[in-house]
Every structure is written in structure tokens, then in C-alpha cells.
C-alpha positions as CSV (number, residue, x, y, z in Angstrom):
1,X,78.8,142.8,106.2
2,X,76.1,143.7,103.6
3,X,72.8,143.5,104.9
4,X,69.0,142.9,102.3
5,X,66.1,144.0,103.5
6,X,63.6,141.0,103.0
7,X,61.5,142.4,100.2
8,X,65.1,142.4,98.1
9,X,65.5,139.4,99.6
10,X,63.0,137.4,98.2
11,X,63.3,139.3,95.2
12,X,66.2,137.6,94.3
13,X,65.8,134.4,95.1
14,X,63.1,134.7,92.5
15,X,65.0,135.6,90.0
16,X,68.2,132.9,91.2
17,X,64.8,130.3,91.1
18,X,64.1,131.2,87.7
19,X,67.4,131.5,86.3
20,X,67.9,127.9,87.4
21,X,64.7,126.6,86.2
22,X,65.7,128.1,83.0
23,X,69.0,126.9,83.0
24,X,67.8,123.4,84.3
25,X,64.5,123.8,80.9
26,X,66.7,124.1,78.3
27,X,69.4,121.3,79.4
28,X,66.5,118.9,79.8
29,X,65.0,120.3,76.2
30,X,67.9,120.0,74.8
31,X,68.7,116.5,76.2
32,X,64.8,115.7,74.9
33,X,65.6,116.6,71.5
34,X,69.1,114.9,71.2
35,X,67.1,111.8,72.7
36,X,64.3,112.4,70.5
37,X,66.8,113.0,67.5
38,X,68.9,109.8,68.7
39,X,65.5,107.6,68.4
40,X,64.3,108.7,65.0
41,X,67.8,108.0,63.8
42,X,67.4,104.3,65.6
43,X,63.9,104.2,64.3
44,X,64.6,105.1,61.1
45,X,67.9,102.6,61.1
46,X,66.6,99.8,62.9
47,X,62.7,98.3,62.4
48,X,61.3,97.8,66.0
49,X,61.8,95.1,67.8
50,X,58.7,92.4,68.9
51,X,58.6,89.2,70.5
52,X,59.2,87.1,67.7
53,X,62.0,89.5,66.1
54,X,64.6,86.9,67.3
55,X,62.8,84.0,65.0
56,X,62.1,86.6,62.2
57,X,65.6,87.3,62.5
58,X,66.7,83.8,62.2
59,X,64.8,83.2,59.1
60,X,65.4,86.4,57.4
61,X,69.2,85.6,58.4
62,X,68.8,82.0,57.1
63,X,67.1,83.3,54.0
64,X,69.9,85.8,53.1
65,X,72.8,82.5,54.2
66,X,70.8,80.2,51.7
67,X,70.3,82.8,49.3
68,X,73.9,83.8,49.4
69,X,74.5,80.2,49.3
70,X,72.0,79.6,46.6
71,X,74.0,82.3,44.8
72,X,77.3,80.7,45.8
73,X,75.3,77.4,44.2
74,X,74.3,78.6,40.9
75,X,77.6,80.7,40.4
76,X,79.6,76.9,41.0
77,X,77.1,75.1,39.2
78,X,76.9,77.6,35.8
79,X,80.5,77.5,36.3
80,X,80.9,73.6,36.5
81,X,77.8,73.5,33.8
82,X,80.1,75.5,31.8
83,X,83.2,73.4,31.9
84,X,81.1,70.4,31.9
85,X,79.5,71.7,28.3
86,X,83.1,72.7,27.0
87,X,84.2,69.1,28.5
88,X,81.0,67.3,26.3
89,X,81.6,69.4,23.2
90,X,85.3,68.5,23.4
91,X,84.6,64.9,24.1
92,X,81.8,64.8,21.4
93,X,84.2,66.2,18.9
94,X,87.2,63.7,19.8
95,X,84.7,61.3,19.2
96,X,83.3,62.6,16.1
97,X,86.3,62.9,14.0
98,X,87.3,59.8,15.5
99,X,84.4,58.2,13.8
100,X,84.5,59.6,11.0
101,X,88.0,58.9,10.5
102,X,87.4,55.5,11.2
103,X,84.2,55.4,8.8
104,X,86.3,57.3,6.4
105,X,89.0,54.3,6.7
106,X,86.6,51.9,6.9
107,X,84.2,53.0,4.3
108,X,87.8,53.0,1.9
109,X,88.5,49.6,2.9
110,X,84.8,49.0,1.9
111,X,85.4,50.6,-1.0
112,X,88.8,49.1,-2.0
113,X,87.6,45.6,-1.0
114,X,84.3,46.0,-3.3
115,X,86.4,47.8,-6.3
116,X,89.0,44.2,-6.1
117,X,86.0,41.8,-5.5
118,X,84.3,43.2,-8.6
119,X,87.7,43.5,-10.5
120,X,87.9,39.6,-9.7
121,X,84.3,39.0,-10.9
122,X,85.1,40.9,-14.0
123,X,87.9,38.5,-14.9
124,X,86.3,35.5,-13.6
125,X,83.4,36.2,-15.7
126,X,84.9,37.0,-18.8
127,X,87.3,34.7,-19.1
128,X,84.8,32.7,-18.5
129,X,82.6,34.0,-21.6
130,X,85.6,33.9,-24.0
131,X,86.7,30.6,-23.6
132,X,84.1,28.7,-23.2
133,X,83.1,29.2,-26.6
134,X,86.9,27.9,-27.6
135,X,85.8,24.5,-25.9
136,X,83.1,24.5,-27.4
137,X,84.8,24.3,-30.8
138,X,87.1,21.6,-29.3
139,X,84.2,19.3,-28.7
140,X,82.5,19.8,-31.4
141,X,85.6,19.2,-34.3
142,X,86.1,15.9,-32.1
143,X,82.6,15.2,-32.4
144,X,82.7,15.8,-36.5
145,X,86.1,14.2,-36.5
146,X,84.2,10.9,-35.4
147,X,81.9,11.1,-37.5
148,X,83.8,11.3,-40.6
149,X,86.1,8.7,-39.5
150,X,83.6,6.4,-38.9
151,X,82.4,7.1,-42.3
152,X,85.5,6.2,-44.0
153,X,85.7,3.5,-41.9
154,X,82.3,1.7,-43.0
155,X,83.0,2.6,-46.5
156,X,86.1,0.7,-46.5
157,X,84.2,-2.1,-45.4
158,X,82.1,-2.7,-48.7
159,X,79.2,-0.6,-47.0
160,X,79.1,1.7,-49.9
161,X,75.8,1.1,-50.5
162,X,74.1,2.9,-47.8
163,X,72.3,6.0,-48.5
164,X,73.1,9.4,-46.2
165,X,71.7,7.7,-43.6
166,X,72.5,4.8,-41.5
167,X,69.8,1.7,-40.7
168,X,69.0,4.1,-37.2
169,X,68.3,6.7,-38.9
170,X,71.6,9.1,-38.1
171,X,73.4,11.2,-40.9
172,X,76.4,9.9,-42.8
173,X,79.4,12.3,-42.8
174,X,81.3,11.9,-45.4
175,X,84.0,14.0,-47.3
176,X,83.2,16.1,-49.7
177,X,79.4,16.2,-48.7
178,X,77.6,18.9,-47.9
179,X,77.0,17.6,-44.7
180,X,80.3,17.8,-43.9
181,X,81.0,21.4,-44.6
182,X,77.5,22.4,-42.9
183,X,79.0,20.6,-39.5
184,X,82.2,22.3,-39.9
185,X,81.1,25.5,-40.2
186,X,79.4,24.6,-36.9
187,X,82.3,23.7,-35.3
188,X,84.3,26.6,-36.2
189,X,81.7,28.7,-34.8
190,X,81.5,30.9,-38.5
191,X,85.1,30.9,-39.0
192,X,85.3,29.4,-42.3
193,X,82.1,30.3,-43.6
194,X,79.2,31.9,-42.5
195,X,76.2,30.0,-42.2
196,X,73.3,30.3,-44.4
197,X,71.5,32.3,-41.5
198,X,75.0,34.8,-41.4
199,X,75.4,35.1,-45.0
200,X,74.3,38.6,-45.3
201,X,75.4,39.8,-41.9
202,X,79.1,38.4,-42.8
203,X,79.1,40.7,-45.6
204,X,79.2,43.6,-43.7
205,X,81.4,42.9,-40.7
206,X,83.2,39.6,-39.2
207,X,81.0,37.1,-37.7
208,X,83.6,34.6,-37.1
209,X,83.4,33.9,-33.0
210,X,87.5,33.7,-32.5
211,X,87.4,37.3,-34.1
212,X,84.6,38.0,-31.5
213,X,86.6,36.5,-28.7
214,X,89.6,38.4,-29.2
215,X,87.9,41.7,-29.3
216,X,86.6,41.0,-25.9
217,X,90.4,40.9,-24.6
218,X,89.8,42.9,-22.0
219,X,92.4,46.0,-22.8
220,X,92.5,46.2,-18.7
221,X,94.2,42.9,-18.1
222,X,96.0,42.1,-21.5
223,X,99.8,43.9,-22.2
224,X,99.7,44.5,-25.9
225,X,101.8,42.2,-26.5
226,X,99.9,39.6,-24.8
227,X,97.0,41.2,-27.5
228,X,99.4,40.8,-30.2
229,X,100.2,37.2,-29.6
230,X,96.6,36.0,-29.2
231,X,95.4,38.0,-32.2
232,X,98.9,35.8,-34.4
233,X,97.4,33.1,-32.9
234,X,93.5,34.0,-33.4
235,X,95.1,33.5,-37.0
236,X,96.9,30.9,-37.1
237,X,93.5,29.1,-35.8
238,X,91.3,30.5,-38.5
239,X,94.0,29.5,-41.4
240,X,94.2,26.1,-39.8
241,X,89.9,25.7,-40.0
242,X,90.4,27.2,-43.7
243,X,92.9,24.0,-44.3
244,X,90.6,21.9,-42.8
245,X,87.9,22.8,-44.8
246,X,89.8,22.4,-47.9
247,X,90.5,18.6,-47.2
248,X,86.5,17.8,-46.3
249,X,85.9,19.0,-49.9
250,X,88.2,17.4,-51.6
251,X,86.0,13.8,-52.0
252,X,89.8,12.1,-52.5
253,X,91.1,13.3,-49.2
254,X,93.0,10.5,-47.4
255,X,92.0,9.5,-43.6
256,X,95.4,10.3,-42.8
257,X,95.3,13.8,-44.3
258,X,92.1,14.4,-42.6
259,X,93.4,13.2,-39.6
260,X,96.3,15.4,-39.8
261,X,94.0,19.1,-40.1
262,X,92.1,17.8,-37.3
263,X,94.8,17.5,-35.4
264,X,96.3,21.0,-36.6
265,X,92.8,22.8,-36.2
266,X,92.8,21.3,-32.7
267,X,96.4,22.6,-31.4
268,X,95.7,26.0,-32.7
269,X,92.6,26.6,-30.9
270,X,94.6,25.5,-27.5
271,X,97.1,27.6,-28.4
272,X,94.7,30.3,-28.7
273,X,93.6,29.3,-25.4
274,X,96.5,29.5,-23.7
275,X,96.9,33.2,-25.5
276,X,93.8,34.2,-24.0
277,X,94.3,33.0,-20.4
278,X,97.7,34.6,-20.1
279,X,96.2,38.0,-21.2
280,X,93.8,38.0,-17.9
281,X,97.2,37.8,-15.9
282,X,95.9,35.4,-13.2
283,X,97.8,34.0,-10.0
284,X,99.2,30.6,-10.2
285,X,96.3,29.5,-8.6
286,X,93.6,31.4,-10.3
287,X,95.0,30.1,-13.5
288,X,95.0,26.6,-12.0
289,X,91.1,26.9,-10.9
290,X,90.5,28.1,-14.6
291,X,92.2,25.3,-16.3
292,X,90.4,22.7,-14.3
293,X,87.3,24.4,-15.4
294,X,88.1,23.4,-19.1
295,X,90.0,20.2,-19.0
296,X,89.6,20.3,-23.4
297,X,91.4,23.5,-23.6
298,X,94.3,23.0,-21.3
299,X,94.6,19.0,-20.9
């Protein structure tokens, strides 16, 4: 058995004490520093903690859910603003060409409508204006055939005697007078003669009103042969005023010859008529309606 003094003794216990105090130093630095290390890593990771950290938390957390939500929001709603846009444009444009297809339609129906109405009006109108004046002649070459007749009439009686005019005043027509040419030319509308008034014009260019009234024809409604047959018959009328006229100037004309180029002069202006009512091609009613309006012409 291996004895130590004391002094040796003690001596190493010493050193055992402070080898153990060193050991035992550096374990508890080095568990200081890996706590101290640890923390700063916490610290640095994790803001510390108070009292009201939980309600902070809750906010922060509930700021972050409704941002994210908020986000989520936006994201849907752009999204469904998008789609809602493309859904309006689309719509819009449906409904734009469908507009203007129907204005397009409707403003040719318009248009079509308005181009027939005024089509109408044209023919209404001028057929109007060309045969009126023909009536015109009608009434008139009855009037002067009246006239003369009830000249002949009152001469036949013994009432030579009378003057040019009548106990009331009124004009005496009689054949061969002047009188009686001047109202003829009147009721031929310058187709014999010109008028006093015409005289010079009618050297230049025709001023009889049938020649007039067959110009105006319209070229838009008449065939050319329809043209063709109412110019024969514009003719026809004028050579049957030009036999007329020849009678009232012969002073020996008989009432029966007279009678007779009235007669003719009358049929060749309905004739004409007729001529110029088929060139405007009406409907059977149309044409109707217009022959009602001149119960001389067509009767």
C-alpha cells in the first residue's frame, strides 16, 4: 500500500480541486455561450414577447388574413371585372350591329317607301298638269260651240238685224267673224293660231299647248310606243282644230258642218286623253281615281 505524506497530500487535492473547477468553468462557459448564442438567434428570429403580444398577434394575424383576403378580393374581382368588361363590350357590340342593321333595314325601307311615295306624287302631279289643260279645251270648244249655235239659231229667226251684240250686252258669235276665230284660238289653247300676244314667240318655236303637253310625257312612265301613239294622236287633234277653223271662216258654213268639226275636234282631244293617261301606266284603280277627276275627258 502506497502511503503520502500530508504535505503531498494536500498538494494534490489542490490540483484534483482545480482541475475540476476548470473542467466544471469551461462546460458551464461553454453551455453560457451556446445559451447566450441560442437567445440572440431567438432574439434575432422572434420580437419579444409582452402582455398584449397575444392581441397584437391577433390583429397583425387578422391583418395579414384580410389582406390576403383582400388580395384574394381584388384578384376575383379584376378577374370578374375583366370578364364582366369583355361580357359588356360583347353585349354592346351584339347590340350595336344589331341596331344598325336594323336602322340600316329600316332607314332602306324609309328610303324605299319615300323614293315610291314621291314616284306616286310625281305621276299624280303631272298627270295632273297635262290633262287638265286638255279639259280645259273640252269646256271651252263646248262653250264656243254654243255660242255659235245659238247664233245661227237667232239668225234663222229673222233676228238679223242685231248688231255684234245682243240687247244684254253679250258678244254675238257668228261664222266667219272675227270673233269667232279669236275664241277658237282660245279654245285650242294656240293650236291653230297664235294669239296676237304669241305671234312673235310662235315664230321661233311651237307655242301650241298639246305640243307642250306631249313633251311633258314623262320619258319615265311612257313605253315609246305609248309616246308614239300620243304624239299620232297629239296630231290628229291639231289637224282636226285646223278643220275646224276652216269651217268658222267660211261665212256659208252649214250648222251641220259646223256641228260635225265640233264633234271631230272634240273626239280627238279624248283620244289624246286617253293617249296620255295610258303613258303614266297606272293601276286599275289609279286610273279610275284619275278619270273621275275629269269626267269631260273620259265620260
Amino acid at each position: 500500500m502506497r502511503c503520502f505524506s500530508a504535505p503531498a497530500a494536500h498538494s494534490s487535492s489542490t490540483v484534483a480541486l482545480f482541475s475540476h473547477q476548470t473542467k466544471t468553468t469551461r462546460k458551464s462557459r461553454a453551455r453560457e455561450r451556446f445559451c447566450s448564442r441560442s437567445i440572440r438567434d431567438e432574439n434575432a428570429g422572434v420580437k419579444p414577447r409582452r402582455d398584449d403580444d397575444d392581441e397584437e398577434e391577433e390583429v397583425f394575424g387578422g391583418e395579414r388574413e384580410m389582406r390576403t383576403s383582400h388580395t384574394n378580393t381584388n384578384a376575383t374581382t379584376t378577374h370578374r371585372s375583366k370578364r364582366g368588361r369583355r361580357k359588356k363590350r360583347d353585349i354592346l357590340l351584339a347590340c350595336g350591329s344589331l341596331l344598325l342593321f336594323s336602322n340600316t333595314s329600316s332607314s332602306q325601307k324609309e328610303e324605299e317607301a319615300f323614293a315610291a311615295g314621291m314616284m306616286d306624287f310625281t305621276k299624280q302631279s303631272q298627270s295632273t298638269f297635262q290633262l287638265g289643260p286638255l279639259q280645259v279645251t273640252l269646256q271651252r270648244l263646248r262653250t264656243l260651240r254654243n255660242d255659235i249655235f245659238t247664233s245661227l239659231e237667232e239668225e234663222e229667226e229673222g233676228k238679223e238685224g242685231k248688231k255684234n251684240e245682243d240687247d244684254t250686252g253679250v258678244v254675238v258669235v257668228k261664222p266667219g267673224s272675227e270673233e269667232a276665230i279669236a275664241r277658237l284660238r282660245n279654245a285650242t289653247l294656240d293650236c291653230t293660231s297664235a294669239r296676237p300676244a304669241l305671234e312673235a314667240y310662235a315664230n321661233v318655236r311651237d307655242v301650241c299647248t298639246l305640243s307642250i303637253v306631249l313633251k311633258s310625257v314623262s320619258k319615265k312612265f311612257a313605253t315609246e310606243e305609248a309616246r308614239e301613239r300620243a304624239r299620232e294622236r297629239k296630231d290628229e287633234t291639231v289637224q282636226a282644230f285646223a278643220e275646224l277653223e276652216r269651217k268658222l271662216r267660211d261665212v256659208n258654213a252649214s250648222k251641220e258642218d259646223i256641228d260635225a268639226e265640233f264633234e271631230n275636234s272634240r273626239a280627238s282631244v279624248k283620244r289624246f286623253a286617253e293617249s296620255v293617261l295610258e303613258a303614266f301606266d297606272f293601276s286599275d284603280e289609279e286610273e279610275k281615281v284619275k278619270r273621275e277627276a275629269f269626267p269631260d275627258l273620259f265620260s
